[in-house]
Structure formats: C-alpha cells, structure tokens
C-alpha positions in Angstrom: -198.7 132.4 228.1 -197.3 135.5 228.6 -197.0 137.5 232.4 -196.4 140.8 233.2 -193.7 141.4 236.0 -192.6 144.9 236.9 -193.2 146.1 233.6 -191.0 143.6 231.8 -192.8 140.7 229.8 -191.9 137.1 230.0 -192.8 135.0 227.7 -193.2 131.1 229.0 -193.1 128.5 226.4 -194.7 124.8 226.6 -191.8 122.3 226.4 -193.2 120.6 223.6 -192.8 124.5 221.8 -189.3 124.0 221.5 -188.0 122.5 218.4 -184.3 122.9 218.3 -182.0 123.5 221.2 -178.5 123.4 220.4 -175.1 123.9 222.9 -172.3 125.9 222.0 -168.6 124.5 223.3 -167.7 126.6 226.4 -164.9 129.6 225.6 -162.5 128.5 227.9 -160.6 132.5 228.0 -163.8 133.9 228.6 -164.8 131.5 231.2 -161.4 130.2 232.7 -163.7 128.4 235.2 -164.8 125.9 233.3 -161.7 124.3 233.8 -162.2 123.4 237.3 -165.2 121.0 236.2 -163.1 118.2 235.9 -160.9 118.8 239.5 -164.1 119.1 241.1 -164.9 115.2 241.2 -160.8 114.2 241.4 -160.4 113.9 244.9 -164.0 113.3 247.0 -163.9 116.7 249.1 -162.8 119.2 246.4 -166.4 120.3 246.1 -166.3 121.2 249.5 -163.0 123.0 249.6 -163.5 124.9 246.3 -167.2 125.8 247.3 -165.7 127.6 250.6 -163.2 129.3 249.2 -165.3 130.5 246.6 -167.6 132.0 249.1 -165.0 133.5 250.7 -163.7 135.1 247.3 -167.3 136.0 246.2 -168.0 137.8 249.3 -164.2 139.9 249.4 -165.3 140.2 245.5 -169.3 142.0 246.3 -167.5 144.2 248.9 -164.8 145.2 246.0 -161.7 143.8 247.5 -160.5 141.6 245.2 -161.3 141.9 241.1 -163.7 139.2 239.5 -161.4 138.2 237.4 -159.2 137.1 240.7 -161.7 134.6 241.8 -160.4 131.7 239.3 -156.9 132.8 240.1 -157.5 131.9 243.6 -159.5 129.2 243.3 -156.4 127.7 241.3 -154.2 128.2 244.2 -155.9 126.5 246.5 -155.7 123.4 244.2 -151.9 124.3 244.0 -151.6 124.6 248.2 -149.2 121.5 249.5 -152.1 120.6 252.1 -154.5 120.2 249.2 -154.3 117.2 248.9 -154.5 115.9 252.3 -157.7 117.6 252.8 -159.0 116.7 249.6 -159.1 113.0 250.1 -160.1 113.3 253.6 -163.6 111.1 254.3 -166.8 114.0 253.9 -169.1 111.2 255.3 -169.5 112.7 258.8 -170.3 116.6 259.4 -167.3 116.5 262.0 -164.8 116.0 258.6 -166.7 118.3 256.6 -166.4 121.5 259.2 -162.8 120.9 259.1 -162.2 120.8 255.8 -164.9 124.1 255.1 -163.0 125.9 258.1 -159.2 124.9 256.3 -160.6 126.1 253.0 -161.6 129.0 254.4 -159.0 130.3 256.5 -156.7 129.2 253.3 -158.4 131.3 250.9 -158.3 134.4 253.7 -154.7 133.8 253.6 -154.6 133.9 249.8 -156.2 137.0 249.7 -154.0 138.8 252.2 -150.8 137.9 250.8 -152.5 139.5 247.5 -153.2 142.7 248.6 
C-alpha cells in the first residue's frame, strides 16, 4: 500500500513482508543516554525524577539555553545530587508523593541549570 502525504510517499508494509529485522548494539559516545536505562529501574521513583528534569532541560534546550549535548550532563547530576537518593526510594503509590518528588526534580534541575550559565 502506498499513501501520498504532503507530497512525500510512504510506503506501509504488511508484517508478514518483513523477512529479516536485525538490531545493531547502541553507540554509547553517540548516544551517552543510553546509559541511564539501567538507573532508571534502580530506585522505584527515578523515572519520575529523571522524566521532570528532562522536561525541564528539553524545554531550556528548544528555547536555546542550554546545548543538547548538556541534557545527559545534567541529567547525570541529578543522579549525583546528595538528596537523590532520598527522593528516589520515596513510595510513588499516592499522587501526593509523586508531586513532591516531580516539583524537587524540577526545581533541582532549574538550579543545575543556573549555576551552569
């Protein structure tokens, strides 16, 4: 099947069309990122401390505050800051927990970013 959007063509394939799929190992220098995979399911609220922050870097990145590049950097320090820990194994079973550790993660990457710059 092919469509027609905007003047570009997409071409969908059945999934029974594909015969070989093979995955390459992930180039850790070009995507330094990767490595936070594993921290992300250490403690039970780093998702929620690393997705704030990264909003919070993402957004200072898109208005051209900060460099992309900077976004893993900072993300790193936020694993590295001495309340880390605390917040990471705090319980993200009632909303109440979760807005506090969004709000910390969020004010902490602010901070990150204004010492930086």
């Amino acid at each position: 099947m092919i469509i027609n959007l905007n003047q570009k063509t997409l071409l969908i394939k059945k999934k029974n069309n594909i015969k070989n799929l093979q995955f390459l190992p992930v180039d850790n220098k070009r995507f330094p990122s990767i490595k936070l995979i594993p921290k992300m399911n250490q403690y039970r609220s780093t998702p929620i401390i690393l997705n704030a922050a990264n909003e919070i870097f993402v957004d200072h990145f898109l208005k051209s505050k900060i460099s992309f590049s900077s976004i893993y950097q900072y993300l790193s320090l936020v694993l590295k800051d001495r309340n880390y820990i605390n917040y990471a194994k705090m319980r993200s079973d009632k909303l109440k927990n979760i807005q506090i550790i969004d709000q910390w993660s969020r004010k902490l990457a602010l901070d990150i970013i204004n010492k930086k710059n």
